[in-house]
C-alpha positions, 0 to 999 in steps of 0.5 A, spaced: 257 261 315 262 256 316 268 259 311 270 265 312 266 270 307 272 273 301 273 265 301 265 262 299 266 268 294 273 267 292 275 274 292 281 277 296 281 281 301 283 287 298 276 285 292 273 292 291 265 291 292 264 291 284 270 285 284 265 283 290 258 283 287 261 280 280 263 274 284 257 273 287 253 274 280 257 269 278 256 263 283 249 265 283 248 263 276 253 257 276 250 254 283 242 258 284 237 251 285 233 254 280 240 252 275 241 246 278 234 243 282 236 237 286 243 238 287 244 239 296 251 241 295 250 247 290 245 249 294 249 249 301 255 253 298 249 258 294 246 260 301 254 261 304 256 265 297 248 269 300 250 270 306 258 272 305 255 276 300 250 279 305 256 280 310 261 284 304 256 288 300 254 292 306 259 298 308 258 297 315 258 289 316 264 290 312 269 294 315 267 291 321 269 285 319 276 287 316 276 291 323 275 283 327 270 286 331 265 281 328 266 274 326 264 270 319 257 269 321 255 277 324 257 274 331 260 281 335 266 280 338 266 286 343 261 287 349 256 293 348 253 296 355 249 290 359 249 285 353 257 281 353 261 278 347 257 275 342 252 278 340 251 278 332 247 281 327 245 278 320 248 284 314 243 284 310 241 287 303 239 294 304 246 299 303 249 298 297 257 295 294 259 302 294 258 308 300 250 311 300 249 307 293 242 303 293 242 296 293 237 291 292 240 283 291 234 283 287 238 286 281 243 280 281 238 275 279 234 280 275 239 280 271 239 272 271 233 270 271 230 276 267 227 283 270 221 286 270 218 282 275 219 275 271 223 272 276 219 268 279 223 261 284 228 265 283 226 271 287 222 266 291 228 262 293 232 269 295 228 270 301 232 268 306 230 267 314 234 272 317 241 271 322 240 269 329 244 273 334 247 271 340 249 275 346 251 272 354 247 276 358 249 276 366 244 276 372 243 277 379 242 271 383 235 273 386 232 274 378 235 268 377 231 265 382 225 269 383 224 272 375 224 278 372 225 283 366 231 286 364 233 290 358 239 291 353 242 294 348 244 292 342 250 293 338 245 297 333 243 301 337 236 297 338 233 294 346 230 288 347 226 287 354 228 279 357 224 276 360 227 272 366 223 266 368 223 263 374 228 258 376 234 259 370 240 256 371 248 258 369 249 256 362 241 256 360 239 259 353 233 263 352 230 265 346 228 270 343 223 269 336 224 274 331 228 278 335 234 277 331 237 280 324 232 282 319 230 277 313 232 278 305 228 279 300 222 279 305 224 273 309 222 272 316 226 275 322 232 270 326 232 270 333 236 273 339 238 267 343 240 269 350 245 266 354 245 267 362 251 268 367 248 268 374 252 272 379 253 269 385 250 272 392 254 273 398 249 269 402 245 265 398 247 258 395 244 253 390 243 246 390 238 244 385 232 247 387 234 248 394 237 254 397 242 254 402 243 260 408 247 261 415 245 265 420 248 267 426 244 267 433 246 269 438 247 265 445 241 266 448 237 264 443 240 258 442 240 256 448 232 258 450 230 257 443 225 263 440 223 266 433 227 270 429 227 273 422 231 268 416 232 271 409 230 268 404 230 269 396 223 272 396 224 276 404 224 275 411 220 270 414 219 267 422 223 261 424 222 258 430 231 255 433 229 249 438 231 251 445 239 248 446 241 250 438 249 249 437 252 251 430 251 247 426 245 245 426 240 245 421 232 247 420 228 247 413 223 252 410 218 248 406 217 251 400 223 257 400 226 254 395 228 255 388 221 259 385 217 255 390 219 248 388 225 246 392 226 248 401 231 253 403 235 250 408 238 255 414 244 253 417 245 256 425 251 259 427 252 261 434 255 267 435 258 270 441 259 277 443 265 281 439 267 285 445 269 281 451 263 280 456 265 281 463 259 278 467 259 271 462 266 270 464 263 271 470 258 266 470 262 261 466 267 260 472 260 259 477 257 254 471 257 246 474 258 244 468 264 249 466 268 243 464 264 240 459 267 237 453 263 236 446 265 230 443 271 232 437 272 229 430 278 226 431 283 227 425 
């Protein structure tokens, strides 16, 4: 719904909910296809006056709406527990224009296009597919890359289990079928559409489908070489350092990549010992080769 909901039906904001459903009563009459068949535009502003019906004859939505805690289309504007911002949910016809009365929007066109069952396209046309709901959901680097499952609430109260694939990026929109606001008059489901946020890892970096990582080595295991254990997102492994590493220095993990498809690049960084070494101090004044200059980058 592209319009606010009081201004597809004409009513003030301050309408009451009999103003609200005589209102809609009237353009369903003036503009249902089964009135005017063939004509788009009555029919686009038909299914806006529907949906803002659906929205301002429910309490809730209503007042929620007024509140400014759901937009024009359903969409939340707050956050609720692990899903963020903008999750909505279609209103839908089941409470009624006044607080505990019964409503079916059936009686509307009943009233049009004749009860007891005759209504025929006119009731046919009333089911609608329901309202797709949209929420950003934030997740941890490795389920991003990895997969995984994880479970929200919504702001009905009602769960949902995501199921994360293998390889999913920032800004990627999964969607759920059926998940989303219930139909009208028996009309199917929307959908949940999921937005993902990845966090970022404090070691791990992401380059396509390649996984970048440093890791510190110490001085003697650059300088002979050996196996030592590097992280990767689905666990340790063994790298083999060639003898004389310098920081810097960078070898690959073929197949460590993002959900197998990419290498895991690890980047050496050699560290020498936090607290002063005596002896190495020692040994450095004795070594030959002690005024050795490696090549610098001029500025």
């Amino acid at each position: 719904m592209s319009l606010d909901p009081y201004a597809a039906l004409g009513v003030a904001r301050s309408a009451t909910a009999e103003e609200i459903r005589r209102a809609y009563r009237k353009l369903a009459k003036e503009l249902h296809p089964d009135v005017r068949p063939g004509d788009k535009q009555a029919e686009e502003r038909f299914k806006r006056a529907t949906a803002a019906f659906n929205l301002l004859s429910e309490p809730t939505t209503k007042a929620r709406f007024d509140r400014g805690e759901i937009d024009a289309d359903g969409n939340e504007r707050m956050a609720y527990g692990g899903a963020r911002a903008r999750q909505g949910q279609r209103a839908y016809a089941g409470a009624g224009p006044g607080a505990g009365e019964p409503f079916d929007i059936g009686d509307i066109f009943s009233d049009l296009f004749g009860g007891g069952g005759g209504m025929g396209g006119a009731r046919g046309y009333a089911r609608m597919r329901g309202r797709d709901i949209r929420f950003s959901l934030e997740i941890e680097f490795l389920d991003a890359v990895n997969g995984a499952r994880r479970r929200v609430s919504l702001a009905e109260g009602r769960t949902l289990d995501v199921a994360i694939p293998p390889g999913v990026e920032s800004g990627q929109v999964l969607r759920l079928k059926g998940q989303g606001g219930p139909g009208l008059q028996g009309g199917p489901a929307g959908d949940a559409l999921v937005e993902l946020n990845v966090r970022p890892h404090p070691s791990f970096r992401r380059e396509g489908q390649d996984i970048h990582v440093d890791l510190a080595v110490s001085l003697v295991e650059a300088v002979e070489g050996g196996k030592v254990q590097a992280p990767t997102p689905t666990g340790p492994v063994t790298l083999t350092i060639p003898p004389g590493s310098n920081s810097g220095k960078v070898l690959r993990l073929k197949g460590k990549g993002v959900a197998g498809q990419g290498d895991q690049f690890v980047r050496l960084q050699v560290m020498l010992p936090e607290i002063p070494d005596e002896e190495l101090k020692k040994f450095l004044k004795k070594w030959p080769k002690r005024d050795y200059t490696p090549p610098r980058q001029s500025g």
